[in-house]
PyMOL Python script that loads the backbone (N, CA, C, O; Angstrom):
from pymol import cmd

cmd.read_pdbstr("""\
ATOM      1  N   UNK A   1      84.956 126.620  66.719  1.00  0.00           N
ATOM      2  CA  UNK A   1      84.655 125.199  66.618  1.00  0.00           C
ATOM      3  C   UNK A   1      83.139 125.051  66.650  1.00  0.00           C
ATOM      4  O   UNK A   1      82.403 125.472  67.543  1.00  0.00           O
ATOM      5  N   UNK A   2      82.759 124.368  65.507  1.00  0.00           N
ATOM      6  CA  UNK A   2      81.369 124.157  65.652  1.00  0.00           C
ATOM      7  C   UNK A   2      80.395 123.204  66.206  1.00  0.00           C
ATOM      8  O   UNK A   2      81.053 122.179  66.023  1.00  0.00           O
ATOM      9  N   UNK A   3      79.448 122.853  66.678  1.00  0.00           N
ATOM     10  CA  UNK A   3      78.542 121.754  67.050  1.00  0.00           C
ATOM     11  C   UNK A   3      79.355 120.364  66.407  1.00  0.00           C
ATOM     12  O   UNK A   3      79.676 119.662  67.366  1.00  0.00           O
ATOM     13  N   UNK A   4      79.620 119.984  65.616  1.00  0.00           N
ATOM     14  CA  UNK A   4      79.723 118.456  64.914  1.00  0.00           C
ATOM     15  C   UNK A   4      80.907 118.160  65.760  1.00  0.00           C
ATOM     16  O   UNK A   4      80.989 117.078  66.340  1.00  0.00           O
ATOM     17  N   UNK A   5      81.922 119.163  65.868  1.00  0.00           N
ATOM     18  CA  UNK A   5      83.758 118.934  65.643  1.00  0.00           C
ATOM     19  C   UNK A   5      83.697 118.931  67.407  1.00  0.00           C
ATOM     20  O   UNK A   5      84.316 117.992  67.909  1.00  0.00           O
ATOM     21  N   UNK A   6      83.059 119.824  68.320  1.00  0.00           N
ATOM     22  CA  UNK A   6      82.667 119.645  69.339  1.00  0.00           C
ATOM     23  C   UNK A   6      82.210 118.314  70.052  1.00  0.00           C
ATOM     24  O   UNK A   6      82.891 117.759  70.914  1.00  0.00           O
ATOM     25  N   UNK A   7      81.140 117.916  69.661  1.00  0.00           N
ATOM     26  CA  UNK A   7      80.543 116.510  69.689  1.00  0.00           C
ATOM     27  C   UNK A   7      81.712 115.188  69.552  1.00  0.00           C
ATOM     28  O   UNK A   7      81.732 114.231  70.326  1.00  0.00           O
ATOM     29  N   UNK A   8      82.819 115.416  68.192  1.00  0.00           N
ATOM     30  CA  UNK A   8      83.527 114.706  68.018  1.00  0.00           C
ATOM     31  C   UNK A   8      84.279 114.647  68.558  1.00  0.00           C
ATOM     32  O   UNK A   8      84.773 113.521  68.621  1.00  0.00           O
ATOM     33  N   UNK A   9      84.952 115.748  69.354  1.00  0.00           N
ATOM     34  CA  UNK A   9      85.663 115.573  70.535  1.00  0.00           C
ATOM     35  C   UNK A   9      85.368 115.134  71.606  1.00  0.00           C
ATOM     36  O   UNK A   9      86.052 114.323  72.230  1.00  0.00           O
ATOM     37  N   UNK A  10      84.258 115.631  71.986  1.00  0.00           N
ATOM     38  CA  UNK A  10      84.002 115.220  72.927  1.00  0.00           C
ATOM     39  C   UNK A  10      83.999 113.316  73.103  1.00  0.00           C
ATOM     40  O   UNK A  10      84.535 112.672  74.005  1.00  0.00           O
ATOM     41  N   UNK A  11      83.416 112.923  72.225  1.00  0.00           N
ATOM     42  CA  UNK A  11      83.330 111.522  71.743  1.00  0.00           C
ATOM     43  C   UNK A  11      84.666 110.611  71.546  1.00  0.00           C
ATOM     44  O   UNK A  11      84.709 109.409  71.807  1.00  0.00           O
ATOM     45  N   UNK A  12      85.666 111.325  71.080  1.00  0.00           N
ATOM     46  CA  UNK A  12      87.196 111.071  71.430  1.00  0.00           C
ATOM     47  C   UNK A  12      87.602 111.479  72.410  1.00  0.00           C
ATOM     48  O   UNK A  12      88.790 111.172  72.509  1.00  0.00           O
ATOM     49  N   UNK A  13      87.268 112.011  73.203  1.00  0.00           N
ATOM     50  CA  UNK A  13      88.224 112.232  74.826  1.00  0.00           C
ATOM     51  C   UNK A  13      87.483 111.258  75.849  1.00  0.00           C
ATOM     52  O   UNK A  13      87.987 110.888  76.909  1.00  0.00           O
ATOM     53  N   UNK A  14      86.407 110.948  75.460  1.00  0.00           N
ATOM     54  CA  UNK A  14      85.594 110.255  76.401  1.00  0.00           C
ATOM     55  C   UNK A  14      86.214 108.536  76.069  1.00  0.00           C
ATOM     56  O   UNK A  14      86.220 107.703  76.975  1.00  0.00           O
ATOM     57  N   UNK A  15      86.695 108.218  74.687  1.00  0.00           N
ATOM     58  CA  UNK A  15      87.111 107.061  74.093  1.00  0.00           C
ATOM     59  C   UNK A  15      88.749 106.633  74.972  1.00  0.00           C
ATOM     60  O   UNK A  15      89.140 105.562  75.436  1.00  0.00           O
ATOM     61  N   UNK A  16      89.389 107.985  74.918  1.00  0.00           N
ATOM     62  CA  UNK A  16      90.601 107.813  75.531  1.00  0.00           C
ATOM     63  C   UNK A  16      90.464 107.779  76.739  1.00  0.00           C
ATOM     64  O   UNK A  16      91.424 107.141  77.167  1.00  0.00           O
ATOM     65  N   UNK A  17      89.319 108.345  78.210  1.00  0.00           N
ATOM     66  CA  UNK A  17      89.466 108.332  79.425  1.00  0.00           C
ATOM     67  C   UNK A  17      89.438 106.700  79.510  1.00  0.00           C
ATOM     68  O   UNK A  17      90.257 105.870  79.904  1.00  0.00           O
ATOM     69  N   UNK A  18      87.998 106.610  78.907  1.00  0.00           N
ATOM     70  CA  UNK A  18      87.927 104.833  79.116  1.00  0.00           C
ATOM     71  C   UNK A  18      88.693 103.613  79.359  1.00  0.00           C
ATOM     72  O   UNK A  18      88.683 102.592  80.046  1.00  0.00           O
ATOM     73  N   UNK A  19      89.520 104.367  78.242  1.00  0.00           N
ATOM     74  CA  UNK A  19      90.641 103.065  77.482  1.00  0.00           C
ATOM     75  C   UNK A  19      91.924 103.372  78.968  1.00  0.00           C
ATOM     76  O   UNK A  19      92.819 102.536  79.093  1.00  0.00           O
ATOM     77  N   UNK A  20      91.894 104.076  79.550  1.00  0.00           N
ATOM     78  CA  UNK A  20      92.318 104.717  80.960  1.00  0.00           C
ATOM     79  C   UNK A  20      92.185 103.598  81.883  1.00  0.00           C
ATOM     80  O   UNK A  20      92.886 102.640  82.207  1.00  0.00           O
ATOM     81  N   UNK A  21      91.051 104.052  82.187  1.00  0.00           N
ATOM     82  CA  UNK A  21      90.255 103.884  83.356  1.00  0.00           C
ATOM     83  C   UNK A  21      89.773 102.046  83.086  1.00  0.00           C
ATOM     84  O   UNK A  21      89.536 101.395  84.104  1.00  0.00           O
ATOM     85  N   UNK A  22      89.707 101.620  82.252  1.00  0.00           N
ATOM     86  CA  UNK A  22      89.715  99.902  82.022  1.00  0.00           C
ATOM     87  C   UNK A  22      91.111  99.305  82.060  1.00  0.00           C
ATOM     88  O   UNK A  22      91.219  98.083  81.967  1.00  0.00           O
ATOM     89  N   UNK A  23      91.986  99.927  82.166  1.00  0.00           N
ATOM     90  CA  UNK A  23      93.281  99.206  81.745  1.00  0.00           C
ATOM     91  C   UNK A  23      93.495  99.429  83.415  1.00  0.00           C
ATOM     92  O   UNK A  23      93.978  98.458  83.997  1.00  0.00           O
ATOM     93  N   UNK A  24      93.153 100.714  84.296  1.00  0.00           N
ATOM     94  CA  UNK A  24      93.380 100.724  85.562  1.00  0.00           C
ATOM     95  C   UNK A  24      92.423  99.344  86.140  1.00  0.00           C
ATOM     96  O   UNK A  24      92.862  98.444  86.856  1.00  0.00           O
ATOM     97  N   UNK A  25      91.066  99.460  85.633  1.00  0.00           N
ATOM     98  CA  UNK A  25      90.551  98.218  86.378  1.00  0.00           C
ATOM     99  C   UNK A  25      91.178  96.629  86.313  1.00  0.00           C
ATOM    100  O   UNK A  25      91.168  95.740  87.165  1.00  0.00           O
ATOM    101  N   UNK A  26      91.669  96.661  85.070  1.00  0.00           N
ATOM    102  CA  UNK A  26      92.094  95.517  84.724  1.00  0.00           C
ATOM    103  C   UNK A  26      93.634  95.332  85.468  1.00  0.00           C
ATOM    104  O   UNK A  26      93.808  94.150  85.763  1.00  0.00           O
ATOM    105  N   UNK A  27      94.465  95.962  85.736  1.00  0.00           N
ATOM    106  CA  UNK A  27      95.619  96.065  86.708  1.00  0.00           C
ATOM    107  C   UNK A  27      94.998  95.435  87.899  1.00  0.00           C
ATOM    108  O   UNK A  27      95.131  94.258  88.234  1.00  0.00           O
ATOM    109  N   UNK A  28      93.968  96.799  88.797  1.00  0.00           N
ATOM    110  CA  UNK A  28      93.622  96.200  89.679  1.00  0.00           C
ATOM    111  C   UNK A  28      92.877  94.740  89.432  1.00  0.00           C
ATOM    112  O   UNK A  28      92.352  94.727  90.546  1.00  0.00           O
ATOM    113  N   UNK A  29      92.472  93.626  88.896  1.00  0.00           N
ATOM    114  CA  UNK A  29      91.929  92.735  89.229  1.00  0.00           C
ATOM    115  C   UNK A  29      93.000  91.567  88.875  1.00  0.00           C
ATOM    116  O   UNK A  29      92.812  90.424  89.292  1.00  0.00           O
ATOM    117  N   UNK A  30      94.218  91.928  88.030  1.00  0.00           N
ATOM    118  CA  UNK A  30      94.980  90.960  88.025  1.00  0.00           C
ATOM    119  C   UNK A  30      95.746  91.315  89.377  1.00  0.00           C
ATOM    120  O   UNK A  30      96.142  90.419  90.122  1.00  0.00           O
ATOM    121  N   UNK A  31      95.904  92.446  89.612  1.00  0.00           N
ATOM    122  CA  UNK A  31      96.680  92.448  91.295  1.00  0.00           C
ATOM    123  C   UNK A  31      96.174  91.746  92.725  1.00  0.00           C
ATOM    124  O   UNK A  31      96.746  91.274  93.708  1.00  0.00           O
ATOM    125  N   UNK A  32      94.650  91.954  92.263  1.00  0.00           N
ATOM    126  CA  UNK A  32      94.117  91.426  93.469  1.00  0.00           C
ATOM    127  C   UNK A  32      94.339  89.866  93.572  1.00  0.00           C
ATOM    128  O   UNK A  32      94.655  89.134  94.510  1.00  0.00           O
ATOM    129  N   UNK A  33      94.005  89.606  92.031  1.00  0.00           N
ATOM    130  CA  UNK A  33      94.256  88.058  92.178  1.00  0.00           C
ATOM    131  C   UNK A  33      95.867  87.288  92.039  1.00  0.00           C
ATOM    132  O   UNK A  33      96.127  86.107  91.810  1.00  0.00           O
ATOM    133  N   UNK A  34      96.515  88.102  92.202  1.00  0.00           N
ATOM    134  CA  UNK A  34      97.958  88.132  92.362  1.00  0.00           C
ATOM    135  C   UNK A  34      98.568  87.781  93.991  1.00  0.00           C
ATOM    136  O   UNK A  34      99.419  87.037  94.477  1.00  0.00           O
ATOM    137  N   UNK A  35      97.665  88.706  94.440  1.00  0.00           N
ATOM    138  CA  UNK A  35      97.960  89.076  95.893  1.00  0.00           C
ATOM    139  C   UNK A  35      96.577  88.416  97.136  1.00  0.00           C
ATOM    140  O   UNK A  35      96.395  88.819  98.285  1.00  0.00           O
ATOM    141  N   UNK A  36      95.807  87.343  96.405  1.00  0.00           N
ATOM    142  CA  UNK A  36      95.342  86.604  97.359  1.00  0.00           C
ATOM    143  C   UNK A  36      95.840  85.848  98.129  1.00  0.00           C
ATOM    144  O   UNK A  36      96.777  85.069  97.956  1.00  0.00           O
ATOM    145  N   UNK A  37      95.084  86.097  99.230  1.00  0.00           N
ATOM    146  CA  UNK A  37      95.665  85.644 100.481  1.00  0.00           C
ATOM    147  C   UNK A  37      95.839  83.696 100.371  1.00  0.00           C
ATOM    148  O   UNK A  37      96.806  83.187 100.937  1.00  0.00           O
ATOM    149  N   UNK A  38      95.012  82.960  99.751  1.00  0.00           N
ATOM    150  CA  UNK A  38      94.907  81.607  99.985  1.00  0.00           C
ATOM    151  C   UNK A  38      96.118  81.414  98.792  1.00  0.00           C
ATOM    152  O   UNK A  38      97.148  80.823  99.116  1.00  0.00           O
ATOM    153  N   UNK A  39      95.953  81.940  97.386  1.00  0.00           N
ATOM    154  CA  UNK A  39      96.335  81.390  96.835  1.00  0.00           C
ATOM    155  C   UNK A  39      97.468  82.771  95.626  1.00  0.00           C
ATOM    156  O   UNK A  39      97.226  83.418  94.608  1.00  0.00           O
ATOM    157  N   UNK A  40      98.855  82.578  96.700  1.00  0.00           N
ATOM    158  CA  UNK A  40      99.734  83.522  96.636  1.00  0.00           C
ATOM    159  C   UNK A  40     100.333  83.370  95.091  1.00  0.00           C
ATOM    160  O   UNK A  40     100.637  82.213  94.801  1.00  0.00           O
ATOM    161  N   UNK A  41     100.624  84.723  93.692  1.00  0.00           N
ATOM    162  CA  UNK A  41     101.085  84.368  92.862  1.00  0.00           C
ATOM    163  C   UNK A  41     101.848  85.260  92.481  1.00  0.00           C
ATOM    164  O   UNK A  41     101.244  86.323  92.625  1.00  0.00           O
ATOM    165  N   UNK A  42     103.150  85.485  91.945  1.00  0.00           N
ATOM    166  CA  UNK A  42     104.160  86.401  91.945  1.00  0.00           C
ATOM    167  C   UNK A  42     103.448  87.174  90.751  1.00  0.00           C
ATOM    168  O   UNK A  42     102.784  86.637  89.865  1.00  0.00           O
ATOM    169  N   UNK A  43     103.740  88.700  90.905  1.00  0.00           N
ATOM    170  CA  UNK A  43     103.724  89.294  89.711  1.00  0.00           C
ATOM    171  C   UNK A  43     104.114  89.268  88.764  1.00  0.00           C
ATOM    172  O   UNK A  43     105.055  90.052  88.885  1.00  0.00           O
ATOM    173  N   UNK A  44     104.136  88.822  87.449  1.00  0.00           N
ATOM    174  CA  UNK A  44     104.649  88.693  86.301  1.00  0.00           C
ATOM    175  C   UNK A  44     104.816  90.016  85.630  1.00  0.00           C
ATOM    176  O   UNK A  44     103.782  90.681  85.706  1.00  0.00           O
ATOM    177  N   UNK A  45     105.697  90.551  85.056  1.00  0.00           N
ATOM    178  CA  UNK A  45     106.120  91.873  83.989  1.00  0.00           C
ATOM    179  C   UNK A  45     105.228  91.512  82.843  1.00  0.00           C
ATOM    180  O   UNK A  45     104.333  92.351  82.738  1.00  0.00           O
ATOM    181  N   UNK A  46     105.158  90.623  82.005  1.00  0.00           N
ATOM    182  CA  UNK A  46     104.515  90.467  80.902  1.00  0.00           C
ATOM    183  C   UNK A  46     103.440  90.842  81.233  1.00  0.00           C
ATOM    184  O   UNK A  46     103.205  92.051  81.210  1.00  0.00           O
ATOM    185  N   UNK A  47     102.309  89.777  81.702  1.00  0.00           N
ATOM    186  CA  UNK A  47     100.580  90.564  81.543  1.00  0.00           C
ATOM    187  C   UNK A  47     100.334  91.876  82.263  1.00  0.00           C
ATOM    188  O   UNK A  47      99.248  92.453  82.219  1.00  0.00           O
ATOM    189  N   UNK A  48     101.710  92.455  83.130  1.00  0.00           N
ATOM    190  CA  UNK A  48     101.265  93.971  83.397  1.00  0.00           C
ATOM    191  C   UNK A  48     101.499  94.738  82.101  1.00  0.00           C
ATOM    192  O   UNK A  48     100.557  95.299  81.541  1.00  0.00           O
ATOM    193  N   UNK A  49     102.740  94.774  81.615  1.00  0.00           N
ATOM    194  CA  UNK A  49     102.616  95.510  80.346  1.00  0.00           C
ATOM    195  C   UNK A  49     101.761  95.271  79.031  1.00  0.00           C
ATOM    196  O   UNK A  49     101.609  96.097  78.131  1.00  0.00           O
ATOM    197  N   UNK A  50     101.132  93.757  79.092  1.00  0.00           N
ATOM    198  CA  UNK A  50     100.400  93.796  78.237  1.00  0.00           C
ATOM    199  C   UNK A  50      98.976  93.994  78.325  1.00  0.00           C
ATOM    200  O   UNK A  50      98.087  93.788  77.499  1.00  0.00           O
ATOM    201  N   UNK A  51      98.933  94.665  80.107  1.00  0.00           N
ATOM    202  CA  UNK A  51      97.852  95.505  80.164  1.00  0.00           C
ATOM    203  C   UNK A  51      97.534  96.666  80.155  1.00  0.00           C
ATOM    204  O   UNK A  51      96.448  97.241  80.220  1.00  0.00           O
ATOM    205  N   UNK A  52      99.154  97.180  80.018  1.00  0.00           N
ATOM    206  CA  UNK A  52      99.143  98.485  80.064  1.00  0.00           C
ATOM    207  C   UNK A  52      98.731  99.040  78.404  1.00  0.00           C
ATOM    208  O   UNK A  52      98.203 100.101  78.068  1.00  0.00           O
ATOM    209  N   UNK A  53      99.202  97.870  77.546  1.00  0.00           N
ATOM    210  CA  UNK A  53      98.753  98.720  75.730  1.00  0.00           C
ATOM    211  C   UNK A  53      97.484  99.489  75.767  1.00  0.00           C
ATOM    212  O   UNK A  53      97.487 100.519  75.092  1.00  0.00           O
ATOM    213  N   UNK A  54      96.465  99.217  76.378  1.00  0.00           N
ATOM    214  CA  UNK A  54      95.276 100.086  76.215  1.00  0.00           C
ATOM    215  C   UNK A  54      95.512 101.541  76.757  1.00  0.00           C
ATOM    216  O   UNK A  54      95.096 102.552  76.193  1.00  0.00           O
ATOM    217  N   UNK A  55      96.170 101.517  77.822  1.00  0.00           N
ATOM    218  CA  UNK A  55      96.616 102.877  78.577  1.00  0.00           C
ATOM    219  C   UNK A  55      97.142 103.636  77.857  1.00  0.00           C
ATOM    220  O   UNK A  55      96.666 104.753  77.652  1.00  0.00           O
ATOM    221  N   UNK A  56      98.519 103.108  77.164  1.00  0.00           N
ATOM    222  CA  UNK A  56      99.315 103.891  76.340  1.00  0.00           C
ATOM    223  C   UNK A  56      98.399 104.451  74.880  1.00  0.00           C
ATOM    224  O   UNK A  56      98.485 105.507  74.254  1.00  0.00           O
ATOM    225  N   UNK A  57      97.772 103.590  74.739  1.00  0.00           N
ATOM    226  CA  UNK A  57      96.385 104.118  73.678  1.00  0.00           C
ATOM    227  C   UNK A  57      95.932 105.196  73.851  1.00  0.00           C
ATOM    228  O   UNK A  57      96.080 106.229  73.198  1.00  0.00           O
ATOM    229  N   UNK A  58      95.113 104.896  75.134  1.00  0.00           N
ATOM    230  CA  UNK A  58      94.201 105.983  75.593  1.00  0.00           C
ATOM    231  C   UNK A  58      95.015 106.974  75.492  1.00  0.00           C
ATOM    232  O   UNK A  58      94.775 107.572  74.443  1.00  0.00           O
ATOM    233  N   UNK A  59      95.925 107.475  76.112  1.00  0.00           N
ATOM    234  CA  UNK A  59      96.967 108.638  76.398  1.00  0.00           C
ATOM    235  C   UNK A  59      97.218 109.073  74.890  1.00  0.00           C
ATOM    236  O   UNK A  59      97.109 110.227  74.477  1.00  0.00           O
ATOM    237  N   UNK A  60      97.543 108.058  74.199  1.00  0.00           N
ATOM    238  CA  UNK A  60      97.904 108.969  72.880  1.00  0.00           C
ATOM    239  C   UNK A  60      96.384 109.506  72.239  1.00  0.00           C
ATOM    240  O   UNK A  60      96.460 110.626  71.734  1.00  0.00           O
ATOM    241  N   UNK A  61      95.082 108.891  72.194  1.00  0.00           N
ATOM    242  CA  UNK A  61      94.040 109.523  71.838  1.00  0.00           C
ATOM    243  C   UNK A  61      93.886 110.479  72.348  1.00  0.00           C
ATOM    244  O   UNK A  61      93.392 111.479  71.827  1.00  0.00           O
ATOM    245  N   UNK A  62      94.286 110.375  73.509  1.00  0.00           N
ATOM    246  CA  UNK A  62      93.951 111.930  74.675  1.00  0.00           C
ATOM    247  C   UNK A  62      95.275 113.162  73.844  1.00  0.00           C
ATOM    248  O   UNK A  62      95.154 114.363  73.599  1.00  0.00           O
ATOM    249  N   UNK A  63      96.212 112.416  73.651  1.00  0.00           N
ATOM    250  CA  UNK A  63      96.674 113.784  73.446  1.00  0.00           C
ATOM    251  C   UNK A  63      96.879 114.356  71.777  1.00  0.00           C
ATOM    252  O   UNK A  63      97.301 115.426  71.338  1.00  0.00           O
ATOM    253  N   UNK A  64      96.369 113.110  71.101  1.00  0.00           N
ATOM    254  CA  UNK A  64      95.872 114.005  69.685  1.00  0.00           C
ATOM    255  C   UNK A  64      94.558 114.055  69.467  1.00  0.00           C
ATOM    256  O   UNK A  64      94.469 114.111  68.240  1.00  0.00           O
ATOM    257  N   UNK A  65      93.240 114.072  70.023  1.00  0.00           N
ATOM    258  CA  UNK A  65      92.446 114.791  70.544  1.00  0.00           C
ATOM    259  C   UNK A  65      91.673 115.291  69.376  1.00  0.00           C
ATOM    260  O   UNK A  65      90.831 114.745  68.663  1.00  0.00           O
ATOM    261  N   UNK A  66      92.202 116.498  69.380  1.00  0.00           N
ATOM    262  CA  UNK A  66      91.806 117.321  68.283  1.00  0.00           C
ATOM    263  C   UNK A  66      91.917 116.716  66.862  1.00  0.00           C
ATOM    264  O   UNK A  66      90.910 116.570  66.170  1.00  0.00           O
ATOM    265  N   UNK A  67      93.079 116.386  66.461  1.00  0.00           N
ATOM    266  CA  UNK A  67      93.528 116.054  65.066  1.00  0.00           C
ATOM    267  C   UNK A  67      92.587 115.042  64.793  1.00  0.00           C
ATOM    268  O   UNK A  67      91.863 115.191  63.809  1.00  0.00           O
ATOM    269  N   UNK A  68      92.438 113.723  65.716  1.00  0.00           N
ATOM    270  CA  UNK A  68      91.426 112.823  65.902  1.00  0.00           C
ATOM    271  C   UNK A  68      90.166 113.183  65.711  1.00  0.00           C
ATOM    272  O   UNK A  68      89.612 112.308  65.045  1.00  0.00           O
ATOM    273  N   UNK A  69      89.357 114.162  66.009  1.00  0.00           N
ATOM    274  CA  UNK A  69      88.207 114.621  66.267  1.00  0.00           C
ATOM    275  C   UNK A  69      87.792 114.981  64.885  1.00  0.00           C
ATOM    276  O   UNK A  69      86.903 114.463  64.210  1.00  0.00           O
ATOM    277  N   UNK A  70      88.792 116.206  64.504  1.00  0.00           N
ATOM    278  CA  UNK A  70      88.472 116.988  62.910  1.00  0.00           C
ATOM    279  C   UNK A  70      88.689 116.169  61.792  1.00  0.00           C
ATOM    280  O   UNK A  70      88.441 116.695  60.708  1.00  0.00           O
ATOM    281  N   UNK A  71      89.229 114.610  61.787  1.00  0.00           N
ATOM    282  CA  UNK A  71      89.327 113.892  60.786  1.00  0.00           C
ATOM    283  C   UNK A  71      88.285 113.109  60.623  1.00  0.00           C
ATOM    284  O   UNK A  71      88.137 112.478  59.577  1.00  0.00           O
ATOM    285  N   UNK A  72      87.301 113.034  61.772  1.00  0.00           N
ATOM    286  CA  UNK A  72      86.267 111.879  61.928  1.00  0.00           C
ATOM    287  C   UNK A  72      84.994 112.982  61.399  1.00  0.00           C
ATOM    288  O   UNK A  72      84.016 112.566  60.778  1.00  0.00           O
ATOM    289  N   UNK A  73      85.174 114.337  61.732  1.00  0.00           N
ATOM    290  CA  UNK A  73      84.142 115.103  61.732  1.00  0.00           C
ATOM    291  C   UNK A  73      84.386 115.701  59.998  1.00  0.00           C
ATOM    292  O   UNK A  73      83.437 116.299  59.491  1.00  0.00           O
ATOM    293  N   UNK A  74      85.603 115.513  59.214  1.00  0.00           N
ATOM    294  CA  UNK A  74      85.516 115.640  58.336  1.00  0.00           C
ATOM    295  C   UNK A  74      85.001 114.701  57.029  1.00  0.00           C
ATOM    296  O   UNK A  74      84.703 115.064  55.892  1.00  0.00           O
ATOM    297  N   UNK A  75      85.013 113.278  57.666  1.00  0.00           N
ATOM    298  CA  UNK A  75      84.741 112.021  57.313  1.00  0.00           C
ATOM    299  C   UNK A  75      83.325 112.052  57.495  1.00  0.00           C
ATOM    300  O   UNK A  75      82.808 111.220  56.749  1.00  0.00           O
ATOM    301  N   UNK A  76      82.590 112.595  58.096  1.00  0.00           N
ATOM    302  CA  UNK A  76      81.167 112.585  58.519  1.00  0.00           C
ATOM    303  C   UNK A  76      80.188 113.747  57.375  1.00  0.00           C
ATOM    304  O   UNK A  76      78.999 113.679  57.065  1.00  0.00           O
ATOM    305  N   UNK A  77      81.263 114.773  56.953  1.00  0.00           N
ATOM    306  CA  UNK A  77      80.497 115.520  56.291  1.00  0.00           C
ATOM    307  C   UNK A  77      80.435 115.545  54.891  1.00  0.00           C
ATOM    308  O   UNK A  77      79.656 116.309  54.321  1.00  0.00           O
TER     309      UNK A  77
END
""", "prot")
cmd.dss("prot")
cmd.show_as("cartoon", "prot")
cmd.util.cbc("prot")
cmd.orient("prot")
């Protein structure tokens, strides 16, 4: 694997942690404000799963990765 296809991975795995790690923040801040103390509000199923679409994203970028990487790095050259 050379420098470019390297880079491009790297650049796609870093795309999928994100898309991770924002969909976790975003859970936590609708939970918190779910679960305030003054102003109590039941959890709803809908805006959790429709916060979860970025997660399920991320995960699938994470796990085609590669294929992702060598198509962008082939597009580049």
């Amino acid at each position: 694997m050379d420098a470019p296809e390297r880079g491009a991975l790297t650049l796609v795995r870093l795309i999928g942690v994100m898309l991770v790690v924002a969909t976790i923040f975003e859970l936590g801040l609708y939970l918190a404000k779910c679960y305030m103390p003054n102003h109590r509000m039941p959890v709803e199923p809908v805006p959790v799963l429709l916060n979860l679409i970025p997660a399920v994203l991320g995960l699938v970028v994470l796990a085609k990765a590669r294929a992702i990487a060598e198509w962008i790095s082939n597009i580049l050259d």
